[in-house]
C-alpha positions in Angstrom: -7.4 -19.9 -14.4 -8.1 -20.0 -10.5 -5.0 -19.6 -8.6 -4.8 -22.2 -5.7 -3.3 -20.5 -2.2 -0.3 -21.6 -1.0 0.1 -23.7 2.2 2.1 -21.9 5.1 5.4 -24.2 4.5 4.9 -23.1 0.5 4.4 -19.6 1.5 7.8 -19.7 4.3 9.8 -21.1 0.8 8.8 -18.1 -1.1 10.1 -15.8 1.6 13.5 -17.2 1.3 13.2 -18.0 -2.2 15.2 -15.9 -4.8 12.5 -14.2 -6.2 12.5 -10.2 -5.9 10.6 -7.7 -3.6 8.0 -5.9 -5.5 7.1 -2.5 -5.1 3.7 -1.6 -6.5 3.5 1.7 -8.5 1.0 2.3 -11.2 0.6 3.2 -14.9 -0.1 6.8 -14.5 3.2 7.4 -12.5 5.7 5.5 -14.7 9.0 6.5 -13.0 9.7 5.7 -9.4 9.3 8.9 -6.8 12.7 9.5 -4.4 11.0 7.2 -2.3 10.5 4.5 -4.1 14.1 4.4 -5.0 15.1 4.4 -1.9 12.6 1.8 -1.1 14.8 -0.2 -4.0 18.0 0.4 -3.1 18.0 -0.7 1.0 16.9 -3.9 -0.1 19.6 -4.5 -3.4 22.2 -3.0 -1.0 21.8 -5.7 1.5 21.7 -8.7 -1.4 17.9 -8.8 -2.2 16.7 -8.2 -6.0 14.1 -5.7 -5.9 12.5 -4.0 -8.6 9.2 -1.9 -9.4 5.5 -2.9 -11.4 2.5 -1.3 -12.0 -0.5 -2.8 -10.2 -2.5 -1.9 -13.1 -0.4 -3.6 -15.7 0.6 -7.1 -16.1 0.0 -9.6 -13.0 2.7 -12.1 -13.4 5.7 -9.8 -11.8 3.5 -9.8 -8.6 2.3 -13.5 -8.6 6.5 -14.4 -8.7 7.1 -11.9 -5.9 8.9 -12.5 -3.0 6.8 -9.8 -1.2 4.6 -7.2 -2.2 5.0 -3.6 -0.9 2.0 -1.1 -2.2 3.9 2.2 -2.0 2.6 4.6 -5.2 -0.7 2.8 -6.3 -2.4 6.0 -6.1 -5.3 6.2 -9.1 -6.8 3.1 -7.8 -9.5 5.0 -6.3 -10.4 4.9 -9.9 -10.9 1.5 -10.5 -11.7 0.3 -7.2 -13.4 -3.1 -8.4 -9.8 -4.3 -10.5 -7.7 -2.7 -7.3 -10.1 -5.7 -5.4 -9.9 -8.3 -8.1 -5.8 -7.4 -8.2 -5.6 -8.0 -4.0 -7.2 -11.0 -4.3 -5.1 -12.3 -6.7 -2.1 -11.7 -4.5 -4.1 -13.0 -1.7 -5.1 -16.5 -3.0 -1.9 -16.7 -4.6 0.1 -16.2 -1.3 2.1 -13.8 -2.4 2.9 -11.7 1.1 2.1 -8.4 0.5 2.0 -5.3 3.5 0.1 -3.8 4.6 -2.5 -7.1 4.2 -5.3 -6.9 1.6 -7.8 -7.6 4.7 -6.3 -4.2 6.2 -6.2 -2.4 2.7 -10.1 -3.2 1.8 -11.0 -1.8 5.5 -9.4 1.0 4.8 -10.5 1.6 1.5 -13.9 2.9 2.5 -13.5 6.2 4.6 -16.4 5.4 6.6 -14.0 3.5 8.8 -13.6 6.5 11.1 -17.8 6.2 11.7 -16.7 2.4 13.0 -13.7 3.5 15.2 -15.9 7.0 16.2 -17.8 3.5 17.7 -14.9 2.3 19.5 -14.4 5.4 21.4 -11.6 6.5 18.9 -11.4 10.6 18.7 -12.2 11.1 15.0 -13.4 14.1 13.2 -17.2 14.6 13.1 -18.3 12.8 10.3 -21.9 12.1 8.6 -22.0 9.5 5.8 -24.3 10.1 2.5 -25.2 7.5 0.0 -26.5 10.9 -1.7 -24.0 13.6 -3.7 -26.8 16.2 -3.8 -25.8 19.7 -2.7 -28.9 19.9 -0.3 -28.1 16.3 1.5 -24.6 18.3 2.4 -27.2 21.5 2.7 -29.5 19.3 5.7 -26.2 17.8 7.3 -24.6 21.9 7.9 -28.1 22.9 8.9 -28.7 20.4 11.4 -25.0 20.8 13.0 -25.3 24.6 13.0 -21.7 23.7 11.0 -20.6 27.0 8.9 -18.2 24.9 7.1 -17.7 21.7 6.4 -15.1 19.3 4.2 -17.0 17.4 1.6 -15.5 14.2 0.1 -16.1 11.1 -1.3 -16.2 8.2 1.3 -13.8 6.2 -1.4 -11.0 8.1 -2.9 -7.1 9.2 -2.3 -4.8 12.1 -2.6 -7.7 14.8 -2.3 -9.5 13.4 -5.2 -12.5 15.5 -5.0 -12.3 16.7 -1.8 -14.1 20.3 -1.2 -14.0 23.0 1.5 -17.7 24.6 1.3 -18.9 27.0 3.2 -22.7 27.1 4.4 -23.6 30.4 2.8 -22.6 28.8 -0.4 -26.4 26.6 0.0 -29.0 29.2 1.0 -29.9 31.1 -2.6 -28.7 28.3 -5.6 -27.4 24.8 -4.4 -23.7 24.8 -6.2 -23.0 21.9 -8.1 -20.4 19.8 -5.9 -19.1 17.9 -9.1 -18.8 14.2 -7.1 -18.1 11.3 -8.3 -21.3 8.9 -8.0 -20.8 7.5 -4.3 -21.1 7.8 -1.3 -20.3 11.1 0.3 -18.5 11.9 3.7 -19.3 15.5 5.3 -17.1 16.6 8.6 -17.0 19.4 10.4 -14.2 21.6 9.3 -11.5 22.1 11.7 -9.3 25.4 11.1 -6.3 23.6 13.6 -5.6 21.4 10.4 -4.9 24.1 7.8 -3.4 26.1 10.1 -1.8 23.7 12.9 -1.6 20.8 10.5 -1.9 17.1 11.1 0.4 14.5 12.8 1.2 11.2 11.9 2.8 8.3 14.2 4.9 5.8 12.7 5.5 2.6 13.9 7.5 -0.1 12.5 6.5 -3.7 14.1 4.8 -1.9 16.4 7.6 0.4 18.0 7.0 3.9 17.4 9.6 5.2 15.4 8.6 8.5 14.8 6.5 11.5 13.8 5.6 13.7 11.0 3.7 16.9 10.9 1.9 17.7 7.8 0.7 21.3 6.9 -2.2 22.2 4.3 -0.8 25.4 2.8 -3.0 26.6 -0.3 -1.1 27.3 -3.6 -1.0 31.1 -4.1 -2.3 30.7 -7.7 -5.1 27.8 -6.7 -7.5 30.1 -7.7 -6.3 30.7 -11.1 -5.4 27.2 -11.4 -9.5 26.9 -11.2 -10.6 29.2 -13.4 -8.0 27.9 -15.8 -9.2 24.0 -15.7 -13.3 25.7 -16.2 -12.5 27.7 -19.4 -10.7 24.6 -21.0 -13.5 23.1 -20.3 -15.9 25.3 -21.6 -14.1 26.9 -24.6 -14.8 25.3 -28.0 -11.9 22.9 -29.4 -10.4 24.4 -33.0 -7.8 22.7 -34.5 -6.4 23.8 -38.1 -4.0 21.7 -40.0 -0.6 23.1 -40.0 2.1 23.4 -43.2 3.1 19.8 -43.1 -0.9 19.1 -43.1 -1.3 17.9 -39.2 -3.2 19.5 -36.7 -1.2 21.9 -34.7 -2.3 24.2 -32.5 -6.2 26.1 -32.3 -6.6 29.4 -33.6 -6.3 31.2 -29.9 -2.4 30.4 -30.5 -2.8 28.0 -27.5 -3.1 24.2 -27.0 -6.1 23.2 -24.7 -3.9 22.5 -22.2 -2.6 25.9 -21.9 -5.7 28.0 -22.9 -6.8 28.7 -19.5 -3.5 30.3 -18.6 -3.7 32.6 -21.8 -7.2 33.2 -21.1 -5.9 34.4 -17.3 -2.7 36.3 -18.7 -5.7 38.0 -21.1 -8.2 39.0 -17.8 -5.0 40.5 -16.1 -3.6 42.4 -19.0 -7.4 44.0 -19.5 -7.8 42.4 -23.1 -11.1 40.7 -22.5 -13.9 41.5 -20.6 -17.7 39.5 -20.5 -19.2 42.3 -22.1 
């Protein structure tokens, strides 16, 4: 069914219209964070009807919106062409939603920082792939004499895939960077943000309100946390029926989930060895 956009007189009615404020979450996140409820409550406690809906579910909560807020949309790096298809839905609907969708599909595509690099904007160095080979990132370290760099893919949120490699990872075998298929941004790595962090500026109707520093601290077990998520990977699957004749757990006493962190608790305790 093609959904006809509103006028601007139809849109202003919606704005006052009783319909509630919509904050967009998404299927893998079911419950609202602390934030979200307390993006809830200011408006219920002043008299609006606000209530949560995952963008990845059904449409009609949004297309009867007052208002759409994107707050906790965060696996649609995953489905980027419905998270599109979804926006402009809202968009030729005229439903309002912040930020804009025109705003949201810019920023969508990291390679935004290459366009305001342009505008004179102090941005990272960057270099933009349409390759995810190890020796594309290989040539782009060699040619900026760049020890390390920070891998990632140019579309993609909350550190999906991002990698910290150094260049003496590339001069005997390549390593596998295990990217997603698309494009790739490199940039130089800069040790003030893991140990200065960043800074964000927030503005509300453009007034700065205020500032946030944000700190990159590694977890201390991030390196077992690895090691954990490759031998679930690469250790067969053995399942047994239990007594009541369903599959319980495998024969290593351990779901799949958890055999990673048995198989660590082993290496520690000096019960397994490669040999």
């Amino acid at each position: 069914m093609k959904i006809i956009g509103l006028s601007a007189t139809q849109r202003s009615q919606r704005a006052t219209s009783g319909g509630p404020l919509v904050i967009a979450t998404c299927n893998d996140w079911p419950d609202p964070s602390r934030s979200d409820a307390a993006y809830l409550h200011a408006p219920e406690a002043r008299g609006v009807q606000a209530q949560h809906s995952f963008w990845d579910g059904e449409s009609q909560p949004f297309l009867t919106a007052r208002a759409v807020i994107l707050r906790s949309t965060w696996n649609y790096h995953h489905d980027l062409p419905r998270f599109r298809r979804w926006l402009s839905l809202l968009e030729a609907a005229g439903v309002p939603v912040w930020n804009p969708p025109a705003l949201v599909r810019w920023n969508l595509d990291k390679r935004y920082l290459l366009e305001l690099g342009r505008l004179g904007i102090p941005v990272v160095l960057t270099v933009a792939l349409d390759t995810t080979s190890a020796e594309g990132v290989a040539a782009v370290m060699r040619d900026r004499r760049w020890p390390e760099a920070v891998v990632k893919p140019a579309k993609g949120a909350s550190g999906f895939a991002v990698r910290h490699v150094h260049f003496s990872e590339f001069t005997e075998d390549p390593p596998d960077l295990g990217m997603p298929d698309r494009p790739l941004l490199v940039q130089e790595y800069l040790p003030a943000v893991s140990e200065q962090g960043e800074v964000a500026f927030v503005f509300f109707a453009g007034m700065f309100s205020h500032l946030r520093r944000t700190r990159t601290r590694p977890h201390p077990r991030a390196a077992e946390a690895a090691l954990c998520q490759r031998v679930s990977r690469e250790l067969p699957i053995r399942r047994k029926r239990d007594r009541h004749g369903g599959f319980g757990r495998s024969p290593t006493g351990c779901s799949r989930r958890h055999r990673g962190t048995a198989f660590v608790a082993a290496v520690r305790a000096g019960r397994w060895s490669r040999d």
